[in-house]
C-alpha positions as CSV (number, residue, x, y, z in Angstrom):
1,X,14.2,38.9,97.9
2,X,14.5,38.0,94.6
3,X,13.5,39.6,91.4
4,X,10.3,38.0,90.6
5,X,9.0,37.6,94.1
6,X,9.4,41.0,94.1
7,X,7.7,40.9,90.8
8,X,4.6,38.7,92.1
9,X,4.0,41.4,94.7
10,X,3.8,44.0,93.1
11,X,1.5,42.3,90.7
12,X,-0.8,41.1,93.9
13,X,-0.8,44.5,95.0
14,X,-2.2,46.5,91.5
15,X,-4.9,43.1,91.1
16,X,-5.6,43.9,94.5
17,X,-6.1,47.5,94.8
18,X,-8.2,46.9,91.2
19,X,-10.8,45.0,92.5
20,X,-10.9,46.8,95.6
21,X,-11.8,49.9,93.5
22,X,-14.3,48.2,91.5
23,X,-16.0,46.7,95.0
24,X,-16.6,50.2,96.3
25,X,-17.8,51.5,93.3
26,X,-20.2,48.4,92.7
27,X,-22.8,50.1,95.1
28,X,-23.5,52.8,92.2
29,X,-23.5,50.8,89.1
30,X,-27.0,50.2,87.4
31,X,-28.4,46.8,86.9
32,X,-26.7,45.9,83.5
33,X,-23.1,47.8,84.9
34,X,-23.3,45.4,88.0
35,X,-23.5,42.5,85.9
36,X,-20.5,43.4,83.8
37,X,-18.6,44.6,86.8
38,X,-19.2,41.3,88.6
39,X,-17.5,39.5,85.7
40,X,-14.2,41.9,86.1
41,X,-14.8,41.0,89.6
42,X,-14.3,37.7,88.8
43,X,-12.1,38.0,86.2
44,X,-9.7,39.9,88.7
45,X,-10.4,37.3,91.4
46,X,-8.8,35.0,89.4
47,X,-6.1,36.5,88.4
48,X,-5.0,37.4,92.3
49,X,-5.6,33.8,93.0
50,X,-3.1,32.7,90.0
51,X,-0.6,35.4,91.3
52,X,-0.8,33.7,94.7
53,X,-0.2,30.5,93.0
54,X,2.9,32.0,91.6
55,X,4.2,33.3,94.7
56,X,3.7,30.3,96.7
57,X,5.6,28.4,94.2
58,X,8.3,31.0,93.9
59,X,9.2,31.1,97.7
């Protein structure tokens, strides 16, 4: 496996794990937290889906 495939994954995994974290503690967050935790949400969301992007055009 190449360097940056090996690169991309790693990557996937840390945005991964990130928004994983901020799912589970969602639950707790008051009103005006949820809102801004929804747009990291999103934020990371996006960023996993540009990684895949990369990956897919990497293999």
């Amino acid at each position: 496996m190449n360097t940056d495939v090996s690169k991309l994954l790693h990557d996937l995994k840390s945005k991964c794990a990130s928004l994983k974290s901020a799912a589970e503690l969602y639950k707790d967050c008051s009103p005006a937290e949820r809102k801004e935790m929804l747009a990291l949400m999103t934020a990371a969301a996006g960023e996993i889906n540009r990684t895949v992007e990369a990956l897919n055009k990497a293999a």
